[in-house]
C-alpha positions as CSV (number, residue, x, y, z in Angstrom):
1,X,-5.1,-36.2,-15.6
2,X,-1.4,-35.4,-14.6
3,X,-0.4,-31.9,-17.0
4,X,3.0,-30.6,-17.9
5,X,3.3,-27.2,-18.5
6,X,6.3,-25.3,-20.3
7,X,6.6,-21.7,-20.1
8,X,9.2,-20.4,-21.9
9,X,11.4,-17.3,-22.3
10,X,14.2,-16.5,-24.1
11,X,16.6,-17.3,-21.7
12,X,14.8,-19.2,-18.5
13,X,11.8,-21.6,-18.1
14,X,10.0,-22.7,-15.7
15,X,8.3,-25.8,-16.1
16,X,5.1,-27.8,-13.8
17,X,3.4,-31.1,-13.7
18,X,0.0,-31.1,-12.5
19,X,-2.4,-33.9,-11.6
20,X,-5.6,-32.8,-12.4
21,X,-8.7,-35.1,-10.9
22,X,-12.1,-33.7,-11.3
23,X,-14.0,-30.3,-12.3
24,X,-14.1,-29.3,-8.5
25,X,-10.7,-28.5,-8.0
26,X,-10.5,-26.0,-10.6
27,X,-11.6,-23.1,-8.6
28,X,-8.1,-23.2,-6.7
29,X,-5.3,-22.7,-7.7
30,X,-3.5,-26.2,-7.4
31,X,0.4,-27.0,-6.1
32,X,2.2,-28.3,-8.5
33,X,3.6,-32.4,-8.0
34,X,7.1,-30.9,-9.1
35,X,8.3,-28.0,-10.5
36,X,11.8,-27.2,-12.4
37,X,13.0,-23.9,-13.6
38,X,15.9,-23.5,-16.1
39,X,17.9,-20.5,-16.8
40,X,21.0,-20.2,-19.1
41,X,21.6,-16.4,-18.8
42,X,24.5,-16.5,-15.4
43,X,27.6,-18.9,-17.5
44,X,28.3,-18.8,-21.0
45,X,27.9,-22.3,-21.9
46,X,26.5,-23.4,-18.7
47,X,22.4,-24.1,-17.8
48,X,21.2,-23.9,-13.8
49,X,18.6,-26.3,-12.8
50,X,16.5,-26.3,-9.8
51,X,13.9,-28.9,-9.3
52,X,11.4,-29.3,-6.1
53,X,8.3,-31.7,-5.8
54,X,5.3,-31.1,-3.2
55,X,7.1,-33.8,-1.5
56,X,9.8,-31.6,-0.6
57,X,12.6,-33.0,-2.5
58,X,15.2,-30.9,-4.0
59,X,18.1,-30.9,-6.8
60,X,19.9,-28.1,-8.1
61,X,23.0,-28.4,-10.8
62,X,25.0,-26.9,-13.2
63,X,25.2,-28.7,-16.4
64,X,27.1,-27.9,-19.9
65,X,24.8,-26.7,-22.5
66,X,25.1,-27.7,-26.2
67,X,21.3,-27.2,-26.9
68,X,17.9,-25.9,-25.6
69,X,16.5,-29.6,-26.8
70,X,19.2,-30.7,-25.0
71,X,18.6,-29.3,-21.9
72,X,15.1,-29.6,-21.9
73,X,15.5,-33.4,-22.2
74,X,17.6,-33.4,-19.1
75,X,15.1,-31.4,-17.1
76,X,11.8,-34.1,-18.2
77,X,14.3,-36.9,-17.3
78,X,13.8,-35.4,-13.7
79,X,10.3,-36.2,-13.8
80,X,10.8,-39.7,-13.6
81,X,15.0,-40.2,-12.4
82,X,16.7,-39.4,-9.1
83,X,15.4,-37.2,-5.8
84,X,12.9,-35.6,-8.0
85,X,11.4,-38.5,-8.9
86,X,7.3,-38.3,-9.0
87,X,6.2,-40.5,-11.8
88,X,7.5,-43.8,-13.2
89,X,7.7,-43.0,-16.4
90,X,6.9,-39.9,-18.8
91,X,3.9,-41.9,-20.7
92,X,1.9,-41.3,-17.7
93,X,1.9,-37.5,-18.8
94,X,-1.7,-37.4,-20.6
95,X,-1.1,-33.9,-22.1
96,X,1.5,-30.8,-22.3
97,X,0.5,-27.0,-22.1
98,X,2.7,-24.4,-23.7
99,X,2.2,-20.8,-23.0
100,X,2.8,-19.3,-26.5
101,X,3.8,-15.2,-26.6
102,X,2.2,-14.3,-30.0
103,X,-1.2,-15.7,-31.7
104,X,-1.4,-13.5,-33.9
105,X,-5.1,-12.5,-35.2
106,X,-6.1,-16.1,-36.3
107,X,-5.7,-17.8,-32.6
108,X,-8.4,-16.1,-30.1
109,X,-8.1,-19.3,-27.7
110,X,-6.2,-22.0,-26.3
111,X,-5.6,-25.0,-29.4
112,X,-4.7,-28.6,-29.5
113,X,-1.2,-28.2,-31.5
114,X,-1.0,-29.7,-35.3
115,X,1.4,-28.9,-37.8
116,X,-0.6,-26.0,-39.0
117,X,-0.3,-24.4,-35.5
118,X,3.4,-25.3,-35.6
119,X,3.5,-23.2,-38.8
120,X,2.0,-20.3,-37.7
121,X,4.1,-19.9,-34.3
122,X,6.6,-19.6,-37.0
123,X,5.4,-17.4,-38.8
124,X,4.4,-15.2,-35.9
125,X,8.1,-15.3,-34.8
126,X,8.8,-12.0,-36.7
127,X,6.5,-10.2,-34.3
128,X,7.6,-11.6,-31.2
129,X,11.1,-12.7,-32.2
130,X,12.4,-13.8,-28.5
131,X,9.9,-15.8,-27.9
132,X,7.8,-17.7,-30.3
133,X,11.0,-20.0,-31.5
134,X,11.6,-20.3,-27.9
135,X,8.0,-21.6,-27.4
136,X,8.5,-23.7,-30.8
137,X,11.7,-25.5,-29.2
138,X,9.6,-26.4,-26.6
139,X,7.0,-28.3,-28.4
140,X,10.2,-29.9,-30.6
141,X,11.6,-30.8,-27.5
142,X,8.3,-32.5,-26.0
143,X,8.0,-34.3,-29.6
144,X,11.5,-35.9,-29.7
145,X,11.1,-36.6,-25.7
146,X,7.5,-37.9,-25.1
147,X,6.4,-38.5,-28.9
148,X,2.6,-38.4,-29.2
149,X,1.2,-37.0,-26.0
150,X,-1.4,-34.0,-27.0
151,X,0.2,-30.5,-26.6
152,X,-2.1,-27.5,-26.5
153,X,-1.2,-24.2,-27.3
154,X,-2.1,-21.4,-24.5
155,X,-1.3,-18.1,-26.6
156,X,-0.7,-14.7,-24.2
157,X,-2.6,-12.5,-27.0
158,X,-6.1,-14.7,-27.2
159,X,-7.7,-13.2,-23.8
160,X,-7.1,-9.7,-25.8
161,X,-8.4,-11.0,-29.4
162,X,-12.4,-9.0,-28.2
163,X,-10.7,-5.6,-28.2
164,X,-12.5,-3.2,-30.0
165,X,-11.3,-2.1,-33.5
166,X,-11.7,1.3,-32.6
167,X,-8.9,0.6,-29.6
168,X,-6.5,-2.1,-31.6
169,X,-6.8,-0.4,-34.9
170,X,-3.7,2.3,-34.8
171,X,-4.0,5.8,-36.4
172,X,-1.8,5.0,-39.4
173,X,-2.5,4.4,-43.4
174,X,-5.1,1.6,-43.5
175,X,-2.6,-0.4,-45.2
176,X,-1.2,-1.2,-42.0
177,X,-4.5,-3.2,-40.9
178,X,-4.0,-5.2,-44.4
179,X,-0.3,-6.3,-42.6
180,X,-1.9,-7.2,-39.4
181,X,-0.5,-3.8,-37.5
182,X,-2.7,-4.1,-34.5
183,X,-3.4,-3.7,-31.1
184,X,-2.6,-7.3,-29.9
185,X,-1.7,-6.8,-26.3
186,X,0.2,-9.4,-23.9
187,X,0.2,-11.3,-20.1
188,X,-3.1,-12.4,-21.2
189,X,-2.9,-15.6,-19.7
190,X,-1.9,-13.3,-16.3
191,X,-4.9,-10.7,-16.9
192,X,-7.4,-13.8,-17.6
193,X,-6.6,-15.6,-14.5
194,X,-6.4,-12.7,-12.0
195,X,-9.2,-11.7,-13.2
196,X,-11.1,-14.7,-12.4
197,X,-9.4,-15.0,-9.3
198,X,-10.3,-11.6,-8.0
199,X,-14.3,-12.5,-8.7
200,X,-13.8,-16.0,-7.1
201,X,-12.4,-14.4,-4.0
202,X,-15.0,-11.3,-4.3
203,X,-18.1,-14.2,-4.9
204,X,-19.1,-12.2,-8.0
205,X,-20.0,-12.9,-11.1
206,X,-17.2,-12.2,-13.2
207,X,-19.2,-11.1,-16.2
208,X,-20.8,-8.1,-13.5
209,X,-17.6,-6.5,-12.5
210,X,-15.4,-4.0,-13.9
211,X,-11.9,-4.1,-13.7
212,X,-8.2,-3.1,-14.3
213,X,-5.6,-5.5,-13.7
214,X,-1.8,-4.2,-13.1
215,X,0.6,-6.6,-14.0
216,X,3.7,-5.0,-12.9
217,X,7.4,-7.2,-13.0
218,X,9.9,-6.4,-15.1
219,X,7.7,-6.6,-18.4
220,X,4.2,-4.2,-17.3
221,X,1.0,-4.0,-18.8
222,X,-2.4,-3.0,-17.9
223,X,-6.0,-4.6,-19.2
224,X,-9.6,-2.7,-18.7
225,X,-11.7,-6.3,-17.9
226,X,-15.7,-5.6,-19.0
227,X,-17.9,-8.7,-19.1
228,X,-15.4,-10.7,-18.7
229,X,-13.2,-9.7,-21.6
230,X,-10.3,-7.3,-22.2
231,X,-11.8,-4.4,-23.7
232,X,-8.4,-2.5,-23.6
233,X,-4.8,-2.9,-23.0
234,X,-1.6,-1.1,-22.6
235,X,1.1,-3.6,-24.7
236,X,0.7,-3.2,-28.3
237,X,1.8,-4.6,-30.9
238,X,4.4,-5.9,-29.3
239,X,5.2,-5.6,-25.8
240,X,7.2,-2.3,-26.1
241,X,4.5,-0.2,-26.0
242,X,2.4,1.5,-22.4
243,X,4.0,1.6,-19.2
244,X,7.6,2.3,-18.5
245,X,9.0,-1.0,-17.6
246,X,12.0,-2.2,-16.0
247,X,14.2,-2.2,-19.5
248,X,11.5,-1.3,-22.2
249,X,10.6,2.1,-22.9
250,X,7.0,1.5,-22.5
251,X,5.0,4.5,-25.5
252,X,7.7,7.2,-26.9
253,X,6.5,9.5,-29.1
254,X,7.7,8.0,-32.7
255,X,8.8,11.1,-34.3
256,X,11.8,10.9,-31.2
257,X,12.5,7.2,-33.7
258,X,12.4,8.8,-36.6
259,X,15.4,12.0,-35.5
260,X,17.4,9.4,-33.8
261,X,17.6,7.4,-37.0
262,X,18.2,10.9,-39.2
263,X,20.4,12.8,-36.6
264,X,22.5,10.2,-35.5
265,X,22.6,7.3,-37.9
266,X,21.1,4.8,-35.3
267,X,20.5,1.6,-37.2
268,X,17.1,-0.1,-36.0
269,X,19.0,-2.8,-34.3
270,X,20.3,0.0,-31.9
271,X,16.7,1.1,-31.6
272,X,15.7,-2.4,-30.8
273,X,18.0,-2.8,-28.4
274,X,18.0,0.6,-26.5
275,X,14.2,0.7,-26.0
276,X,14.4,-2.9,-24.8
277,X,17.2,-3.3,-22.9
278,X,18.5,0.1,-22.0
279,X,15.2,2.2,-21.0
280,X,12.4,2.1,-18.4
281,X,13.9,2.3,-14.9
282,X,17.3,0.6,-15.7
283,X,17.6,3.3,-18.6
284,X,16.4,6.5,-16.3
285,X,18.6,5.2,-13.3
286,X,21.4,4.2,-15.3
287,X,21.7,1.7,-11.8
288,X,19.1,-1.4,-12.6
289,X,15.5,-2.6,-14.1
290,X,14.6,-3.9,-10.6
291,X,12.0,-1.5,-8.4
292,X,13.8,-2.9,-5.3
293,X,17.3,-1.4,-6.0
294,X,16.3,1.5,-7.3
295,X,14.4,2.0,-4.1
296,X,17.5,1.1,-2.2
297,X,19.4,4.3,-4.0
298,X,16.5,6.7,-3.7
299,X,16.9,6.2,-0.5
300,X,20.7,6.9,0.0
301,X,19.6,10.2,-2.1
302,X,20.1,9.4,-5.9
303,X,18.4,11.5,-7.6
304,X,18.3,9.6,-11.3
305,X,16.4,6.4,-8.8
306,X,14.5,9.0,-7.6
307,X,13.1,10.2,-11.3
308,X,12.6,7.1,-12.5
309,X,10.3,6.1,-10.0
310,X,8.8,9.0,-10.1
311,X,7.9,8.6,-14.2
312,X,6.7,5.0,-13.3
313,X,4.2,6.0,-10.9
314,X,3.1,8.7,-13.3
315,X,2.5,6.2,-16.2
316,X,1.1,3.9,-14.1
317,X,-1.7,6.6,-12.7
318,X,-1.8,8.0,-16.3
319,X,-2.5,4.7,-17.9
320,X,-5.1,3.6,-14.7
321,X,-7.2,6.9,-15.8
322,X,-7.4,6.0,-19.3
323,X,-8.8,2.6,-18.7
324,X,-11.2,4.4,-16.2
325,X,-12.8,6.0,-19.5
326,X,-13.1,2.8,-21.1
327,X,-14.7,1.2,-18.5
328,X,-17.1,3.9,-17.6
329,X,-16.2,3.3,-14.3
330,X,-14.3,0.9,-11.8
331,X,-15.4,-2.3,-9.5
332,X,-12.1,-3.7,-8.4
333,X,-8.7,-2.9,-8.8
334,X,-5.6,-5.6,-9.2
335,X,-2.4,-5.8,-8.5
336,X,-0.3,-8.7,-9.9
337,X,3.7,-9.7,-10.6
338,X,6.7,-8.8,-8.7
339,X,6.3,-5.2,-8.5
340,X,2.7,-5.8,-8.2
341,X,2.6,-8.1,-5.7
342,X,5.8,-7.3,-3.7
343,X,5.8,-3.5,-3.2
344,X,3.1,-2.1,-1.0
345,X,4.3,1.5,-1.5
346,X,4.2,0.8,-5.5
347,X,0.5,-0.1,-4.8
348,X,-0.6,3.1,-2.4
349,X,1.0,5.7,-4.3
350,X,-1.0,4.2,-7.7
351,X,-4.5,4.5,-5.2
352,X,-4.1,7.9,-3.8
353,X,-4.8,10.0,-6.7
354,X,-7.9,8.1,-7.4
355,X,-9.7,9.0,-3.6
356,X,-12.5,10.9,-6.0
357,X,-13.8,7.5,-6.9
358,X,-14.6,6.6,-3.6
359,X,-11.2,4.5,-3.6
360,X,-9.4,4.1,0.1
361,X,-6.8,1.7,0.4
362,X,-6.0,0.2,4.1
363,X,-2.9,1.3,4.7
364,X,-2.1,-1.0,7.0
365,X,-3.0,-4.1,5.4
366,X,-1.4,-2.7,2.3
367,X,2.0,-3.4,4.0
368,X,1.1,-6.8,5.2
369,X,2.5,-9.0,2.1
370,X,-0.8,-9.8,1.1
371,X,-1.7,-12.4,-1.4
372,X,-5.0,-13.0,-2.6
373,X,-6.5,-10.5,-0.2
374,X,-8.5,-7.5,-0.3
375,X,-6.3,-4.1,1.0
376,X,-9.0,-1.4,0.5
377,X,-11.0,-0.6,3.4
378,X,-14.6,-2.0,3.9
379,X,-15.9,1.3,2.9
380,X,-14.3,1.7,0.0
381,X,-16.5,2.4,-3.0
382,X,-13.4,0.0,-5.2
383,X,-12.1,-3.1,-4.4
384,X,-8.6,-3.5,-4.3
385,X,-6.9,-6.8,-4.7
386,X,-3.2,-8.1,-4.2
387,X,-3.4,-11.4,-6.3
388,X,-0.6,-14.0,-6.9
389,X,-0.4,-14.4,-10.4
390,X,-0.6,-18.4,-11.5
391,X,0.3,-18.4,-15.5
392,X,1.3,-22.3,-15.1
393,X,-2.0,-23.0,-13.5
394,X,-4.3,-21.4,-15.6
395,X,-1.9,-23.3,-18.7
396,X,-2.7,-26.5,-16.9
397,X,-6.4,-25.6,-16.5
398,X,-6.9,-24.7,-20.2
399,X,-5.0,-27.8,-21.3
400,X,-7.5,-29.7,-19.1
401,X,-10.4,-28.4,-20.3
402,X,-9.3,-28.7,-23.9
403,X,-7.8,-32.3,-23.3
404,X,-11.1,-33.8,-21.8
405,X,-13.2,-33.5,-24.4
């Protein structure tokens, strides 16, 4: 079964084909036959495209943009045209997997797309505004390009849709649970796979271990993993709230909202954009949302780079205690995403506060680039794991297991 998947954001996407051929090679994670990924943000008007197969062919270009359809048509046309070529024609895609930001309360798992889904990723789109129309464009485009081919719906709330009402429910008048103010949390298609990753490469049964997974790029979010489910997370009901991030804010106390907006007649556009854009490390700097630049200036003695780390470490320890409590305890430890994944010192300054669990990181393999590998030592009462997030994958894998039946 050969599986496109689209994985959208509001101003890049990265796109996959898998061919899928049997139950057995679900257990690893599969290269892809080609691969694409679009991005708009670098020249008004302009769209990049870079395309590579397993084959090792490549194509990158510049094109003129009047469309996302537009552009989306000319990357599937790479499927099947030029350098990039991997299939004869697009009919010989037997189903398309979307990765949709927002579910809402109604989707707890992946669905075959009607119109009715259609309608409620519109609907949704006021709660996760630069992203479900993206993810809507997406299925359009597939519709105008490839007509009648089976699209599923892979939503990054569903692995979060078992969290307790006494941990999604907020603190407010109960008229806010009649509006669907909740707890919805997000990377859930990131949590769910590391998560059965890290019991694959452990040989344990998933449903025995307990475990918090760190995704940390630019967007960050923790989930508490208990048979098998999120039982907790740290994004909200939208992906502002938990951990300081790169540009988001991560939780603020609200009462700072409510004198900004009396005080100084912000307008809740301003809001929106300074706790998105203009907060996290890029805000605290005031030099950029990436760990690896700030790192650069800490270490030619800026003290803003230096604070900002500083407040990201202590969330992240802060946030890694309060799942501890959920848990009642911790089996294995992940680390995921470019922060995640990339920066070792990132990881061994989260583990040493947490040596009264029995935790001990090796040091040494710590700082080895690890990927889907074990850094704590072989005493260590937790494992820890540095594991390679794969969103497309797991997409293609839920397509296939919705698509067979």
């Amino acid at each position: 079964m050969k599986i496109l998947v689209l994985n959208a954001g509001s101003s890049s996407q990265k796109s996959c084909l898998y061919e899928i051929k049997g139950e057995a090679l679900l257990e690893e994670p599969s290269q892809p036959l080609w691969e694409a990924k679009l991005d708009w943000t670098h020249h008004p008007g302009k769209a990049e495209i870079e395309v590579k197969t397993s084959a090792g062919k490549k194509l990158q270009e510049e094109i003129s943009v009047t469309s996302r359809l537009q552009i989306i048509a000319h990357m599937l046309d790479t499927l099947c045209q030029g350098p990039t070529k991997v299939i004869s024609q697009l009919s010989e895609i037997d189903g398309v997997g979307h990765r949709v930001v927002h579910g809402g309360k109604d989707y707890r798992e992946s669905v075959v797309i009607n119109a009715d889904v259609k309608d409620a990723i519109t609907r949704l789109a006021n709660l996760a505004p630069a992203h479900n129309p993206v993810n809507l464009e997406g299925i359009q485009a597939i519709e105008q390009h490839l007509g009648n081919v089976r699209q599923v719906a892979v939503f990054d709330t569903a692995f979060h849709a078992d969290i307790p009402d006494a941990a999604a429910i907020y603190p407010g008048p109960y008229e806010w649970v009649k509006h669907d103010i909740r707890r919805y949390g997000f990377h859930g298609i990131s949590h769910q796979y590391c998560a059965h990753r890290a019991a694959h490469l452990l040989n344990q049964d998933l449903a025995s271990l307990r475990l918090i997974t760190c995704h940390l790029g630019n967007g960050c979010s923790l989930a508490a993993i208990k048979n098998s489910r999120s039982i907790e997370t740290t994004m909200g009901f939208t992906p502002l709230d938990g951990l300081m991030m790169g540009s988001r804010s991560g939780s603020v106390d609200p009462g700072i909202l409510i004198y900004l907006l009396r005080q100084f007649g912000y307008s809740p556009d301003q809001l929106d954009n300074e706790l998105n854009k203009f907060s996290g490390l890029r805000g605290i700097s005031g030099i950029s949302n990436d760990m690896r630049q700030i790192k650069e200036a800490i270490a030619q003695g800026n003290s803003r780079a230096q604070l900002a780390r500083d407040i990201y470490i202590h969330r992240l320890r802060y946030y890694i205690g309060a799942m501890l409590a959920s848990l009642e305890g911790l089996d294995v430890l992940v680390f995921t995403a470019g922060v995640g994944e990339n920066d070792p010192d990132t990881r061994a300054a989260a583990c040493e506060v947490f040596g009264f669990l029995g935790l001990q990181l090796d040091l040494e393999k710590n700082k080895q680039k690890p990927i889907d590998i074990d850094v704590a030592t072989p005493t260590s009462t937790v494992r820890v794991l540095v594991i390679h997030t794969e969103e497309d994958w797991a997409i293609a894998q839920e397509c296939w297991q919705l698509l067979k039946q």
